[in-house]
C-alpha positions in Angstrom: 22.4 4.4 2.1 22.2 2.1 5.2 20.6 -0.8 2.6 24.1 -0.8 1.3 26.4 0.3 3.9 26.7 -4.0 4.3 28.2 -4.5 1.0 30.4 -1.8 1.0 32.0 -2.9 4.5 31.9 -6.8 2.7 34.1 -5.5 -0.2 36.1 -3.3 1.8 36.7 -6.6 4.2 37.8 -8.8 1.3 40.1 -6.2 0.3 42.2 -6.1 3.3 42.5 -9.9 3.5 43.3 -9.6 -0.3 46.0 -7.4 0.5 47.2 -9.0 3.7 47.5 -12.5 2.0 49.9 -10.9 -0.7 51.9 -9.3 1.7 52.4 -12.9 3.2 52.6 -14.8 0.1 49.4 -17.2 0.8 49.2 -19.7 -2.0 46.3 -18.8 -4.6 44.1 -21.5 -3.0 44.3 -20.2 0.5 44.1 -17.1 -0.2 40.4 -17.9 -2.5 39.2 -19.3 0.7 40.0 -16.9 3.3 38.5 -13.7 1.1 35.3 -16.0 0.5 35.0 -16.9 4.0 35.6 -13.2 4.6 32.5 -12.3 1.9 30.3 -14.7 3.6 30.9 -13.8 7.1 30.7 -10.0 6.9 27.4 -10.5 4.2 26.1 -11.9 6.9 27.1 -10.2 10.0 26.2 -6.9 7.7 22.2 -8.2 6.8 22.1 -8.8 11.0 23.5 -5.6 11.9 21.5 -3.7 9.1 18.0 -5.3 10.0 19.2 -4.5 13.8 19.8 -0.9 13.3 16.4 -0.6 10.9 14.5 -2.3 13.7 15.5 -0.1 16.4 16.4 3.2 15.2 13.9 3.8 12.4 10.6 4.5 13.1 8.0 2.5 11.6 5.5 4.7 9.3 2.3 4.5 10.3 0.1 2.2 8.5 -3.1 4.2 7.2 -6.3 2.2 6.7 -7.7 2.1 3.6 -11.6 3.2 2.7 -13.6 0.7 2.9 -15.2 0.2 -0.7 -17.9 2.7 -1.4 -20.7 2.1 -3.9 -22.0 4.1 -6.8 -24.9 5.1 -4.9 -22.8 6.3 -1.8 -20.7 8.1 -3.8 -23.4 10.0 -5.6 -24.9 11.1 -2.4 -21.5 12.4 -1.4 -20.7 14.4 -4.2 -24.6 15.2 -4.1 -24.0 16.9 -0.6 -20.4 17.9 -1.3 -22.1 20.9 -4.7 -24.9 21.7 -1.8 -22.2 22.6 0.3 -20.4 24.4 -2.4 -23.7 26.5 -3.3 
């Protein structure tokens, strides 16, 4: 949800200055301009904000090692030991 929460406020932005230059009767050319400049800015301001709140809130997982590469040989001895133990 947070990964999107930035385009929803973007759209929701560019529809109030949508609505605001009709109510003043903008010309079509300014009124282009202001809702992209509107898109860009809160993108942007939205991808800061996001990676802020993701970088401080959210805990990192963990990073679990991965097993080192075991051979055919080690392997048999495992399983070797693991039916001992299971007799």
């Amino acid at each position: 949800m947070i990964e999107k929460l930035h385009l929803y406020i973007t759209i929701i932005a560019a529809l109030i200055v949508n609505i605001c230059c009709i109510l003043i009767s903008n010309s079509l050319y300014i009124s282009v301009l202001y809702i992209i400049a509107t898109i860009v800015v809160f993108y942007i301001i939205g991808i800061l904000v996001r990676n802020f709140i993701i970088r401080n809130f959210y805990k990192e997982e963990e990073v679990q090692e991965e097993p080192e590469d075991v051979s055919e040989e080690e392997a048999l001895e495992i399983s070797e030991e693991q039916e001992e133990q299971l007799i």
